[in-house]
Structures are given as C-alpha cells and as structure tokens.
C-alpha positions, 0 to 999 in steps of 0.5 A: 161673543160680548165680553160680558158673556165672560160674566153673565152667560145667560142674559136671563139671569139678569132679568132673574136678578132684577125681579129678586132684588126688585121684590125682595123674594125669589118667591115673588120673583118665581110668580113674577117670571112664570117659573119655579123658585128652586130655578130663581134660586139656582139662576142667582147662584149660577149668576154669583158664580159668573160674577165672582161675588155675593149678591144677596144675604139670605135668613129666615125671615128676609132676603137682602142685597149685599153692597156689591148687589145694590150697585148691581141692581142699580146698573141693570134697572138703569139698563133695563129702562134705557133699553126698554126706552130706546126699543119703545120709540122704536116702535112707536115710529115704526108704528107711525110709519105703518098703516092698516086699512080695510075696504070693500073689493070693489072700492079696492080695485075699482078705485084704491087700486089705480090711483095707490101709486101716486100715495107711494111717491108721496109717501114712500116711508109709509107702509100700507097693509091693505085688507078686504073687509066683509061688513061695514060696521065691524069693530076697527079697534079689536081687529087693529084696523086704522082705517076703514070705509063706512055707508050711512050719515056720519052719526058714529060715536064709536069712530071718528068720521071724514066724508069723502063721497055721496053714494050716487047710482045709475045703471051701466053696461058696456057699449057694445051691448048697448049697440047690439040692444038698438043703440039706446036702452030705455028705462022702462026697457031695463027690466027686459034686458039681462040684470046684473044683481049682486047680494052680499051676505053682511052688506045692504045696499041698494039693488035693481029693485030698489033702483027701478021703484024709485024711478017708477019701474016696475020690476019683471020676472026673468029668467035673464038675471044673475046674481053675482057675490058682490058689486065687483064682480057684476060690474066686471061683468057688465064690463065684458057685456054680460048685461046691466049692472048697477054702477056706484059713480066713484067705482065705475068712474074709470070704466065710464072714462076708458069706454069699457061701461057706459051709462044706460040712460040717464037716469040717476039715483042719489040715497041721501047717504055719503060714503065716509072714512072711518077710524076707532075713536080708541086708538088715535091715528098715527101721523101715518094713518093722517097722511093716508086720510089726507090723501084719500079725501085728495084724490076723491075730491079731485075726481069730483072736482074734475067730473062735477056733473057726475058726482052732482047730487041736486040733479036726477040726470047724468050728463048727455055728452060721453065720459071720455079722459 
C-alpha cells in the first residue's frame, strides 16, 4: 500500500477536490463529476479528515481555498496534467504501433495471408487487427478502420488513395479438369462446362456473363452452374475441379504458380478500373498504418514485376508457357 493511502484513502477524492477548487462550488463540481452535492461535500470532509487540515471556507455566498487548499490544488493540478501527459504519449505510441484493416476474404486468404510473415519480420513491434469486410465503400473513419481495399478510379474525396493493382480477370480451373474435358477448353466451350459463379450481397463485380459478352460469347442456360457467396469460395472450388471459376489475376496468382488452377485459354479481361488502398482522410495514418501501406504496395509491386505478362493490361492474351514458381 502507497503511504499516501495514510492521508488520502480514496484516490477519488483527489479528483473530488481538484473539480471544487477548480470550480469553485461543489455544486458545480457534483454536475461536473455526474454525482450528487451531499457526496462532494462529504468527499471533501472525508478528505480534510485524512489530511488533518481545512481545505476550504465555506459562507453563504461563496466557497474559498484555504492556504493550505491552494497549495494543494496546485500539487494535485500539477500532478493531474503530468500524469495525463505521460499515459496520452502512452497511448499515442501505442496507437502508432497498432494498425486496423479490413479486407475482402479472398483478397485476405488468397493474397494477404501467404505473403503476412515477411511484414511480421519486418515489423515486428507492429501489430495488426485483421478483419473481413463485407462492402467496399463503407465509412472507414466510424468503424476505426486504418486501412482498407477499394474497386474504382481513385475518384475519393472522402479517403486518401494508393493504387496497388488493376483488376484483370480470366477464367480458371484446375488442371485435372481440363485434362479430363479433351486437354484444352475452348472459349465458345466455356458456356457448356460447369460455371462457377459467386454473388455478393454488397458487392458488384464482374460475373461469367459480364466475361463471356466481352468476349462475344453468348451465355447458355444450364443446369451445371453453382453460384457460390463469394469470389473465395468458388475458386476454391475451382481448385478441387468442381468447374470454371472466374480468377482476379493477383488472387488466383499463387494458384496459377503451384498448378492448383490453370487458365482456361487465353483469353483476358482488363475493367479499366484498379484495386486501390485506402484509408479516411479524417484520421491521419499512423507511422504504423504507413508502414503497412509501404509494404503492401511492395510486395504486390514485386508479383507485378516478377509476372509482367500477367499483370499486362495493353494485351488481351495470357502468356502461351504455364505459371510454374
């Protein structure tokens, strides 16, 4: 037990005294704190009790410190704000240290996920809080959210914006399913296999039949399709040859190199539009928050550097050889 506590048995009564001296009222102190006036009142008595001396003349018309109740109340206000400086540069490095982001599943699993341990050697007194995020364009500032992914152009004005990769799509399934459909798929066959389509409630994205007009395929009926919740789960099923899923190039890019998808055709699809990083103009990033910023557009900047072709929006045509690492 600190000595003090010989004095002042509750540290409450210190924040009781420095609001009725700061105010000059225990009425006002009583608003102040959320509490009745009788308890001020009898705070302050029980603190002059501790103390063994008066801290305030009260009459009538107005309440005063007594000398002994000056000096106190400069100590304590002293105390009051070092302390409060000490635990808010507490804070503020503790927040500089702690980033919050929120992504798509699959961009978490398919792409985040496999590369995260390289960020964690990098930065190890860095700590992330990683989250599944349902839209694209919700308010980052009120749910505290550093970082996020956004579809589009980069015409925000509500969050600073960081391109990290264009939004390139071709059809994937893995290899044995192409083997076991004559070795080769061709893209008027693709309406006639099994399509694995996805549709997600607060998301637009491109779909088979966005993919197949563009490439002046018409879209057939069948009863072959599934329609999965999401872009991750149809192309993990792609990956267990349940079918043909539509691929993002950066998602199914680790797929692709191991052999577990493979690209049906050659045929590619670039929107126009680039996948951006994105965080609320409200609340300046965190020395943390950049660190992470830096390194995600690293390390997509390095698969694009390494799988040019691939990532090549100026050509309709994935690379003839196979993506092996």
């Amino acid at each position: 037990m600190h000595k003090l506590r010989e004095f002042v048995p509750s540290a409450n009564f210190l924040f009781t005294f420095e609001a009725a001296a700061r105010r000059g009222s225990f009425t006002a102190a009583a608003s102040e704190l959320n509490v009745s006036q009788p308890a001020v009142s009898k705070a302050i008595r029980q603190l002059e009790d501790g103390l063994g001396f008066k801290l305030f003349r009260r009459n009538h018309y107005h309440l005063e410190l007594t000398a002994e109740g000056k000096r106190l109340f400069q100590e304590v206000e002293k105390s009051f704000d070092h302390l409060h400086d000490i635990v808010s540069s507490m804070r503020r490095t503790s927040c500089e240290h702690r980033v919050k982001a929120s992504f798509s599943a699959s961009f978490l699993q398919l792409w985040l996920l496999p590369r995260l341990s390289d960020f964690y050697d990098l930065h190890p007194n860095i700590t992330l809080s990683l989250e599944e995020s349902a839209y694209d364009d919700f308010d980052l500032f009120a749910h505290e959210i550093d970082v996020s992914a956004r579809l589009g152009n980069g015409d925000w004005t509500n969050v600073q914006s960081w391109k990290l990769v264009p939004e390139l799509i071709f059809p994937v399934a893995h290899p044995g399913y192409i083997a076991a459909n004559g070795g080769e798929i061709g893209l008027d066959q693709i309406p006639d296999h099994r399509l694995l389509h996805f549709a997600e409630k607060n998301r637009l994205r491109y779909g088979w039949k966005d993919w197949l007009f563009t490439h002046g395929v018409s879209m057939t009926t069948s009863n072959r399709s599934v329609t999965f919740s999401d872009a991750l789960s149809s192309l993990g099923a792609a990956a267990l040859g349940h079918g043909i899923a539509l691929g993002w190039t950066h998602l199914v890019l680790d797929y692709v190199l191991r052999g577990a998808l493979q690209p049906v055709g050659n045929a590619k699809f670039s929107s126009g539009n680039d996948i951006f990083l994105v965080a609320s103009r409200k609340r300046p990033l965190s020395a943390g928050g950049k660190a992470f910023v830096d390194w995600l557009l690293k390390r997509m900047g390095e698969d694009m550097a390494r799988h040019p072709s691939l990532f090549d929006t100026s050509t309709k045509e994935l690379p003839s050889l196979p993506m092996r690492s």
